[in-house]
C-alpha positions as CSV (number, residue, x, y, z in Angstrom):
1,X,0.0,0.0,0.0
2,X,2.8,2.1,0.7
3,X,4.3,1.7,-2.4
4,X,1.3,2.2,-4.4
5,X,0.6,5.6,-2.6
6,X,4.4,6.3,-3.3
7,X,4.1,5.7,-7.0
8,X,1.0,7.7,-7.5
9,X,2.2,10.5,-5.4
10,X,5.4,10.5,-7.7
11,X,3.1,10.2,-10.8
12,X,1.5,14.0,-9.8
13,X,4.8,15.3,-9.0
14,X,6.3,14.1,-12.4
15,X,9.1,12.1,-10.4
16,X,8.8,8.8,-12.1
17,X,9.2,9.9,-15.7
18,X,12.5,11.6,-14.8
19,X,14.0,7.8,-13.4
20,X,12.2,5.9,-16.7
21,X,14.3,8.5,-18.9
22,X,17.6,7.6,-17.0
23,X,16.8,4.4,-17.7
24,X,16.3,4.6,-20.9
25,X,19.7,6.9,-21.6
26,X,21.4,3.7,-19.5
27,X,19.9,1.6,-22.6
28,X,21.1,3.3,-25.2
29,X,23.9,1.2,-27.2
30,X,27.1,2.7,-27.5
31,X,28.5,3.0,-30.9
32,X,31.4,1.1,-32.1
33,X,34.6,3.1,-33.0
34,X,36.8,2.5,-35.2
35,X,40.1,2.0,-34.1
36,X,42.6,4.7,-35.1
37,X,44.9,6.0,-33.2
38,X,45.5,7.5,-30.3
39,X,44.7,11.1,-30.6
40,X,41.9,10.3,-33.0
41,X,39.9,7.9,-30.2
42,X,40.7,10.5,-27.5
43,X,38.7,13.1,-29.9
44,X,36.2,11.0,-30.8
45,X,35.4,9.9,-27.0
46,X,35.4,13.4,-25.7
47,X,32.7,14.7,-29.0
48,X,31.0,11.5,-28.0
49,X,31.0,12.1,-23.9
50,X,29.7,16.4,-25.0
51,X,27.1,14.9,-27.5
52,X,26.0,12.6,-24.4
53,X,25.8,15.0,-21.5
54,X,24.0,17.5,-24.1
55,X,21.4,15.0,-24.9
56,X,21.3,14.3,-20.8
57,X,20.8,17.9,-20.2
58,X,18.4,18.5,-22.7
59,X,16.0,15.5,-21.8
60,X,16.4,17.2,-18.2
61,X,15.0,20.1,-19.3
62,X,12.5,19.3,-21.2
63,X,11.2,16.9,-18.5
64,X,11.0,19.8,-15.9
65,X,9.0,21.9,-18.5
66,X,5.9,18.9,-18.9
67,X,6.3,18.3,-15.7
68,X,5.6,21.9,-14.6
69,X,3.2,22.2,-17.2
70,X,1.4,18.9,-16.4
71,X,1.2,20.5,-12.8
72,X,-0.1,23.7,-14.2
73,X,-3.1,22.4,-15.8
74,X,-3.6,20.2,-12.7
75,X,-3.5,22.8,-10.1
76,X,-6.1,25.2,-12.9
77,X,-8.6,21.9,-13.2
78,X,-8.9,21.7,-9.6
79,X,-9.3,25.5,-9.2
80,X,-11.6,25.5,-11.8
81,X,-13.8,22.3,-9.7
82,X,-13.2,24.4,-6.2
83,X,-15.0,27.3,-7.8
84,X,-18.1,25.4,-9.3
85,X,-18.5,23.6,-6.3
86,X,-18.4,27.2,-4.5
87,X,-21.0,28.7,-7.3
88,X,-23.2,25.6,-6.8
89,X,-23.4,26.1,-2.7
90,X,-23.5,30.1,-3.6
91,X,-26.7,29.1,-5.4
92,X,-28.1,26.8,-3.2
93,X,-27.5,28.7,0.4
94,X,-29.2,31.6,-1.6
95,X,-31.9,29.0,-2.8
96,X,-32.6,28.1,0.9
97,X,-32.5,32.2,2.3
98,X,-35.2,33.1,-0.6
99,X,-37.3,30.7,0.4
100,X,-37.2,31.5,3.9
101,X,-37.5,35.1,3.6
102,X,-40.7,33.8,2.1
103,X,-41.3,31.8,4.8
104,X,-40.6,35.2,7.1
105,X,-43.0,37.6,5.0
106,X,-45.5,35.1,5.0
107,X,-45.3,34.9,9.1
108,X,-44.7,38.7,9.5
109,X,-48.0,39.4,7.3
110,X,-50.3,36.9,9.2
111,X,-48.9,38.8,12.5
112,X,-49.8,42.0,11.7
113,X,-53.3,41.2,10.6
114,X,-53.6,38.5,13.9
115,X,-52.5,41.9,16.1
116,X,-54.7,44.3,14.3
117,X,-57.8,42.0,14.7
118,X,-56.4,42.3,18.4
119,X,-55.9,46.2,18.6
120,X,-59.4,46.8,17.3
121,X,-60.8,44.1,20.1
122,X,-59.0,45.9,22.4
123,X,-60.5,49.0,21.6
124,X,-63.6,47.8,21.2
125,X,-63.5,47.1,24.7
126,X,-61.9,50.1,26.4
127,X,-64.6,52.3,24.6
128,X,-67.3,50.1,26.6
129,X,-65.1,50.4,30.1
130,X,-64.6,54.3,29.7
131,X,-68.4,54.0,28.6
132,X,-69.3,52.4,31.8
133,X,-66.8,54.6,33.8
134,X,-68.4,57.8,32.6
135,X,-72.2,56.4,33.5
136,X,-70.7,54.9,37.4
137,X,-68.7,58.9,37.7
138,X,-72.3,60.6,36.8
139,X,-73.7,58.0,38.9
140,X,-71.3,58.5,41.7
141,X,-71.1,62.7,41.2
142,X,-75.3,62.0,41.6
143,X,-75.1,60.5,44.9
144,X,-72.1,62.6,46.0
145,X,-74.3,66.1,45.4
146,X,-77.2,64.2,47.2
147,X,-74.7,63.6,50.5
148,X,-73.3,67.1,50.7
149,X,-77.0,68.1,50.5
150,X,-77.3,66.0,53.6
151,X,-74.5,66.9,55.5
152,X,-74.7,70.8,54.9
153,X,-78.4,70.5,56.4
154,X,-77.0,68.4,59.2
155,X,-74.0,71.3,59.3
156,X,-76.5,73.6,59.8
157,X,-78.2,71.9,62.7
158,X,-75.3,71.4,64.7
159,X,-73.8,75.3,64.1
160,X,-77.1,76.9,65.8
161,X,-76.8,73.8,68.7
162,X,-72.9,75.2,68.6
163,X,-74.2,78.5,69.0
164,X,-77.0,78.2,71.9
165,X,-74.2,75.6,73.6
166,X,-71.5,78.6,73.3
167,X,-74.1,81.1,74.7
168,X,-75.0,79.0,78.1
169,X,-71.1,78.3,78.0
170,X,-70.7,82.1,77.9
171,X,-72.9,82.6,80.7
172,X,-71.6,80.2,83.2
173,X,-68.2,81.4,82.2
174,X,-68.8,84.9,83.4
175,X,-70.3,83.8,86.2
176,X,-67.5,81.7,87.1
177,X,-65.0,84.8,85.9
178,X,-67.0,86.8,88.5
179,X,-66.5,84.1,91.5
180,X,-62.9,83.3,90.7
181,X,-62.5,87.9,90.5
182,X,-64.2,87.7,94.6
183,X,-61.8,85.0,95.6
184,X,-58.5,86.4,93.8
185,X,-59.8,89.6,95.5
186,X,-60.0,87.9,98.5
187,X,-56.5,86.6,98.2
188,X,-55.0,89.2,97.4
189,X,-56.6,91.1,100.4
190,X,-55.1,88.6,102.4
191,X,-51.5,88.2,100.2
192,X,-51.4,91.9,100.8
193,X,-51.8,91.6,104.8
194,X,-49.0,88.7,104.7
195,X,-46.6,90.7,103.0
196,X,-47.3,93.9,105.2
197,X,-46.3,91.3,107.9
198,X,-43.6,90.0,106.1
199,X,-42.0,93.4,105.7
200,X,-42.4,94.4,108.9
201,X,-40.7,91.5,110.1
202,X,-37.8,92.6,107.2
203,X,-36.8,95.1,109.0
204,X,-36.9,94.1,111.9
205,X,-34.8,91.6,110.7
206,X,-32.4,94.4,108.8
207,X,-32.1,96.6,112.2
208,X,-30.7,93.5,114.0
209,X,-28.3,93.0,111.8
210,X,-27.6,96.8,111.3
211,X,-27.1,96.3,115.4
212,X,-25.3,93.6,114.5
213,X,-21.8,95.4,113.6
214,X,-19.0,93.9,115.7
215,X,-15.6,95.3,116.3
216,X,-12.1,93.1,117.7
217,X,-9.3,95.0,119.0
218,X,-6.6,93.5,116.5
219,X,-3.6,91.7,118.2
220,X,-2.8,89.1,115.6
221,X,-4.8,87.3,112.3
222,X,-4.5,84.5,113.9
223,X,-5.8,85.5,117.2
224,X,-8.7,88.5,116.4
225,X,-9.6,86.7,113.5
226,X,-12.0,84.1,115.1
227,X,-12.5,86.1,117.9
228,X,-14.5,88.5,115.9
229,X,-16.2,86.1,113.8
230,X,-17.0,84.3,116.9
231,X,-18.6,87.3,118.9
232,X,-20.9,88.0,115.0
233,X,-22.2,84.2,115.6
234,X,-20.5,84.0,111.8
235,X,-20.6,79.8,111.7
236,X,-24.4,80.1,112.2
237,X,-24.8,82.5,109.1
238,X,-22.5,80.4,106.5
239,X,-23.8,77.2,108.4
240,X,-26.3,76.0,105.5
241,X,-24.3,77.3,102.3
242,X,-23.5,76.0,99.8
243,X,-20.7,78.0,97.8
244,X,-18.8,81.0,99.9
245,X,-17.3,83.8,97.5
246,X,-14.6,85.9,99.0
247,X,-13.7,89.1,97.6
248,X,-11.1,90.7,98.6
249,X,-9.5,94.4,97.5
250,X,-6.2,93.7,95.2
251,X,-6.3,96.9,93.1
252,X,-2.7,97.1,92.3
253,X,0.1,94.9,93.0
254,X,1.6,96.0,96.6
255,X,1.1,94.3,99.6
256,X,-0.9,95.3,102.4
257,X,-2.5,98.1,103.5
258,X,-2.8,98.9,99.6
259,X,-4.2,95.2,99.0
260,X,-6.2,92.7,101.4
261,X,-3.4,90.8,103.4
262,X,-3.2,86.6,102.1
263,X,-3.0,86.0,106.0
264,X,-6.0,87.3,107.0
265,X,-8.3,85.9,104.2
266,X,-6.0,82.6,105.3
267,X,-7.6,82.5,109.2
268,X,-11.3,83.2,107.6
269,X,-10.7,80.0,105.4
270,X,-9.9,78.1,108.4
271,X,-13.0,79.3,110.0
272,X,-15.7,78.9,107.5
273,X,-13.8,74.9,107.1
274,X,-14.3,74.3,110.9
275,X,-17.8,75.7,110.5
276,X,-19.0,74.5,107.3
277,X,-16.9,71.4,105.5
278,X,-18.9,71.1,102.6
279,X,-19.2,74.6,100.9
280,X,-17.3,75.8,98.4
281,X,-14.7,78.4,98.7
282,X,-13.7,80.9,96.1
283,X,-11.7,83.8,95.8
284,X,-12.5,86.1,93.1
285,X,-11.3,88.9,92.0
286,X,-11.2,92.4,89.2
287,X,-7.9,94.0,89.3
288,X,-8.0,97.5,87.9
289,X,-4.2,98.7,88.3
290,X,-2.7,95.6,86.5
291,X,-3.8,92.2,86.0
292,X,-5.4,89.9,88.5
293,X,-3.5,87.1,87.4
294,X,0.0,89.1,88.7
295,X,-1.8,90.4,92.1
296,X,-2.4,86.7,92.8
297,X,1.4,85.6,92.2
298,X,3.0,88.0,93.6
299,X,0.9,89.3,96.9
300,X,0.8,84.9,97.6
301,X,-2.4,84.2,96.8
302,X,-1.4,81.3,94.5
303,X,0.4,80.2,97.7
304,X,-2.6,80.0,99.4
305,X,-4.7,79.2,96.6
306,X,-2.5,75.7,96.2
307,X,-2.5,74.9,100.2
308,X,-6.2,75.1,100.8
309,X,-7.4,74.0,97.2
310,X,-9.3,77.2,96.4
311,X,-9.9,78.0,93.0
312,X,-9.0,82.2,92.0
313,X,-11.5,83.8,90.2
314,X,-10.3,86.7,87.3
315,X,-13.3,88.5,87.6
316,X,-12.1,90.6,84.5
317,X,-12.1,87.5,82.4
318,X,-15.0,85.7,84.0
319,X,-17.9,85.1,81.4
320,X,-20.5,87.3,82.6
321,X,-24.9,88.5,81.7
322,X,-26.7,91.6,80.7
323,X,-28.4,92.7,83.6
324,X,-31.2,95.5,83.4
325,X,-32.9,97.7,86.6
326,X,-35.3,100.4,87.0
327,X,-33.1,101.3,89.7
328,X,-29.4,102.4,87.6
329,X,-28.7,105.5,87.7
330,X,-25.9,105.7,85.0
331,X,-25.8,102.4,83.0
332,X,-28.7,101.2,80.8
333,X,-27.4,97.5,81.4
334,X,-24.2,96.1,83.1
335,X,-22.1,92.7,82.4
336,X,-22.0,91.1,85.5
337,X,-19.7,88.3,86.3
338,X,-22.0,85.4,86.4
339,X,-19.9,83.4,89.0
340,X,-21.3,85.9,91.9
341,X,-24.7,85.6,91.3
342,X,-25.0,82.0,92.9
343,X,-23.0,82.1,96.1
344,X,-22.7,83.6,99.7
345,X,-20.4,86.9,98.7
346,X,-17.8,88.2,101.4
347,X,-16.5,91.1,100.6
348,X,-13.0,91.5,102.4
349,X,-11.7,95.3,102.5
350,X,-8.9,97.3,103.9
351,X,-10.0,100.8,105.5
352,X,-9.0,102.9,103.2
353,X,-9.1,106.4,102.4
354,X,-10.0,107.7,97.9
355,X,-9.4,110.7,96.4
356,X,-12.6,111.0,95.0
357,X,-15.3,108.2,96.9
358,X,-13.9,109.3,100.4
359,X,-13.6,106.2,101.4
360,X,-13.1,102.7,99.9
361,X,-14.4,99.8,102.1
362,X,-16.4,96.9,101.3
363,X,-19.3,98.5,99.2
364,X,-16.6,100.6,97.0
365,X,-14.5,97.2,96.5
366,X,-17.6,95.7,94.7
367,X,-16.0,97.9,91.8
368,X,-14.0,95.0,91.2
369,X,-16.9,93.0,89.7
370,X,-16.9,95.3,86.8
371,X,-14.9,92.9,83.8
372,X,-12.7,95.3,82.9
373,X,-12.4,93.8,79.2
374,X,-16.1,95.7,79.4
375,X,-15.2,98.7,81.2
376,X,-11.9,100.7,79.8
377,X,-8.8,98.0,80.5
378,X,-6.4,98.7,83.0
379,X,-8.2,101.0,86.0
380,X,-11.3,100.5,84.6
381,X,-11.6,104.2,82.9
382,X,-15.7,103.9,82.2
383,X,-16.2,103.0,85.6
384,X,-14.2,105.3,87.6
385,X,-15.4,108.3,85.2
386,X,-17.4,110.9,87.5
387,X,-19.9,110.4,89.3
388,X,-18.1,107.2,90.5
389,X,-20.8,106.2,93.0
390,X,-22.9,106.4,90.4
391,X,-20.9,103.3,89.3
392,X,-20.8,102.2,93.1
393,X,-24.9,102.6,92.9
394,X,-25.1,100.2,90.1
395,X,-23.3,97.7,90.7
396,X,-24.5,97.1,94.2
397,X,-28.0,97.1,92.7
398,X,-26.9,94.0,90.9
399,X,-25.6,92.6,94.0
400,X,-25.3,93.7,97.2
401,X,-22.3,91.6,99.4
402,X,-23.8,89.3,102.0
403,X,-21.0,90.1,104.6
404,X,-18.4,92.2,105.2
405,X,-15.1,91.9,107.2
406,X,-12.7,95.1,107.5
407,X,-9.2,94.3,108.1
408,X,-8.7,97.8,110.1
409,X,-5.8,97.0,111.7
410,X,-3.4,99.4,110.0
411,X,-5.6,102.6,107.6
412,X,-4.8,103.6,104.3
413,X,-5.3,107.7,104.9
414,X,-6.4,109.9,102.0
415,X,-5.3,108.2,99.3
416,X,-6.2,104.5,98.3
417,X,-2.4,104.1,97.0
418,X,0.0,106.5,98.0
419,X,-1.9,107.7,101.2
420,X,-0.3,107.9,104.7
421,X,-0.8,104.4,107.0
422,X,-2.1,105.0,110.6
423,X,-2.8,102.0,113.3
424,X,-5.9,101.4,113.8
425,X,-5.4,98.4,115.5
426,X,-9.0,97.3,115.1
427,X,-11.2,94.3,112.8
428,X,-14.5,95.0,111.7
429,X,-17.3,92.5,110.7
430,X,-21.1,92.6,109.8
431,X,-23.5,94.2,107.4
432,X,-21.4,95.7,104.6
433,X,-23.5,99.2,104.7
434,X,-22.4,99.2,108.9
435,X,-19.5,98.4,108.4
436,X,-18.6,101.4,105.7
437,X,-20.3,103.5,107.9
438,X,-18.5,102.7,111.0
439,X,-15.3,102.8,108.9
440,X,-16.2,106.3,107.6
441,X,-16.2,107.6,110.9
442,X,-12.9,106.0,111.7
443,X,-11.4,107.7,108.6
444,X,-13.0,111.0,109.7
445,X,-16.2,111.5,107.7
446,X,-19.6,111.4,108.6
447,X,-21.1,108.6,106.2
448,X,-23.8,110.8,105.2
449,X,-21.6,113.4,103.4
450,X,-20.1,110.3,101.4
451,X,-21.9,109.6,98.4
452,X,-21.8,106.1,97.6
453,X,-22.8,105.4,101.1
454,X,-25.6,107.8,101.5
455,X,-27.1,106.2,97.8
456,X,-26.6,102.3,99.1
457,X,-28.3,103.3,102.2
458,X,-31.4,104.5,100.5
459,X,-30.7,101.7,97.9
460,X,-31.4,99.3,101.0
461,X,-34.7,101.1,102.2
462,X,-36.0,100.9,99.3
463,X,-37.1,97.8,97.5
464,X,-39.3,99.2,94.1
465,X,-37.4,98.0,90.8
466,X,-36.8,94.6,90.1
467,X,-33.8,93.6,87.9
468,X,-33.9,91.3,85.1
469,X,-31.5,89.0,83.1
470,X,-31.5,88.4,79.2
């Protein structure tokens, strides 16, 4: 089998015809030469070998020219077959996509005319539901107009039972508007006796503590000290609160007489702790020569701040409220520091003499709850500006002190800075209006013929105005 595929493969290629021709030069007979000589039969084999490869080479050729013409013609025929077999399936495959295009027409057609018999149907029937629709809406509109008929007329009906109900209701309302008038009448008949009584009992209340001033002959802080606030029965007033502020008078940096000494607010913090563990204790404070913050280091009040866990106050800094009274007489509102307005406030002065208030004790050191961020910086230039107990006024109609102790012990004469010292050799303690008064008269005035006293004391007798916060 081999061989026979062999042989017909070389039959195509034109292989075998080459090897029959070789043999067939192999065949040929060779001549017979006549014998000469030498020269002559060299010649004649040499003409005879050039006619030989000649005819070799020229059967060669000619044989590789049929063959490639024999493969020629082959390689056309088949072309020639490869392209009507193409035509043919050309022709058929476009045979077959006629007739199914037919096929497709033929569906499409019987489509459209099976969905336009169903479009008409359909709208056929939505003409007889929106027919139906419209009679059920005139239907429903019909019984609709009927109902509000009903209901107006019932509307009606109950607005004139409304009415006659609202009328009785009126009448038992002014009669009850006319009882409740005779018993808040009666009330406040009675309201009005109770606080008749009240005030009465007010001041009797004020005069005993106005009697109440005390005075220590001073020997040391730590011995006068809770000798006074023992003879003003002082543990029994701080006894129930809550949060104690004490303000002392630190103006300017230099120590005492200018400023309250750190030694005497020192034995008043012992006392209020043996009295009363649980309140709070703050110092607070408004400088006006420089700030608070350097009064407090260097006059040792950060000293005594860190050995008995009190927090200080800047009262300049302190967030603060608008507050409004009938009663100012120079500012339509003032910022108070909010921190004084819920707690027990001490105010802790030295007896001192001022160059234009007379006299600066514990009603003039309230000045330094004016923040001074507010009021004109360093000195407080708004506040001090004339009339300065105008300013004094004001501020002491936001909040009078609760208590006042005077360190009197050595006075500050004429000037609240630069004035003269004299002994006094005395402590005060009490009402804060008693105790400027009584420290008036030690400085030589008569309290009356100082302003800011003379306005507090009326400010205390009388109680009209009320102030308000926004």
């Amino acid at each position: 089998m081999a061989n026979s595929f062999a042989n017909a493969f070389k039959k195509i290629m034109g292989i075998k015809k080459e090897e029959e021709d070789k043999k067939e030069v192999r065949k040929i007979p060779k001549k017979k030469i006549k014998r000469s000589s030498k020269e002559s039969i060299k010649k004649a084999k040499t003409k005879e070998v050039k006619k030989k490869l000649n005819r070799k080479n020229k059967s060669k050729k000619s044989i590789e020219k049929e063959k490639k013409k024999k493969l020629r013609a082959l390689r056309l025929a088949n072309l020639e077959k490869a392209r009507e077999k193409r035509m043919e399936e050309i022709e058929k495959g476009k045979k077959k996509e006629e007739k199914l295009n037919r096929l497709r027409l033929r569906n499409l057609k019987k489509a459209r005319k099976e969905r336009m018999k169903d479009i008409k149907e359909e709208k056929a029937k939505e003409e007889k539901l929106n027919e139906l629709r419209i009679e059920n809406l005139e239907k429903g509109r019909e019984k609709r107009m009927k109902k509000l008929e009903r209901e107006k007329r019932k509307e009606k009906r109950l607005n004139k039972l409304r009415l006659k109900n609202l009328e009785i209701a009126r009448e038992e309302r002014s009669k009850q508007v006319e009882k409740e008038r005779e018993k808040e009448e009666k009330l406040n008949r009675l309201r009005l006796k109770n606080l008749k009584k009240a005030r009465v009992e007010k001041k009797r209340h004020q005069k005993a503590e106005a009697i109440g001033l005390v005075e220590q002959q001073f020997v040391s802080y730590e011995e006068s000290v809770p000798k006074l606030l023992h003879l003003a029965n002082f543990e029994d007033i701080i006894k129930h609160e809550k949060k104690i502020i004490l303000k002392p008078n630190l103006t300017i940096a230099k120590a005492f007489p200018v400023t309250t000494d750190p030694m005497f607010v020192e034995q008043i913090i012992k006392y209020i702790r043996k009295h009363n563990e649980k309140a709070e204790i703050v110092i607070a404070e408004g400088s006006g020569g420089c700030e608070t913050k350097e009064c407090f280091k260097k006059l040792g009040y950060e000293q005594l701040s860190e050995k008995y866990h009190v927090p200080l106050i800047d009262l300049n800094e302190a967030e603060t409220i608008k507050k409004h009274s009938k009663k100012f007489k120079k500012y339509v509102y003032i910022e108070y520091p909010k921190v004084l307005l819920d707690g027990f406030l001490i105010s802790l002065p030295v007896l001192k003499g001022h160059v234009t208030a007379k006299a600066t004790i514990s009603l003039k050191n309230m000045l330094g709850c004016f923040p001074a961020r507010h009021y004109g910086g360093n000195w407080k230039v708004g506040m001090h500006k004339w009339p300065i107990e105008y300013s004094i006024h004001d501020i002491l109609v936001c909040k009078m002190p609760d208590y006042a102790i005077c360190d009197a012990s050595i006075a500050l004469l004429e000037h609240e800075i630069n004035g003269y010292p004299k002994e006094m050799n005395l402590l005060l303690a009490g009402n804060p209006l008693e105790v400027d008064k009584k420290g008036a008269l030690l400085l030589g005035y008569d309290w009356k013929r100082v302003p800011h006293l003379a306005l507090a004391d009326e400010l205390e007798r009388n109680e009209s105005g009320k102030i308000q916060k926004i």
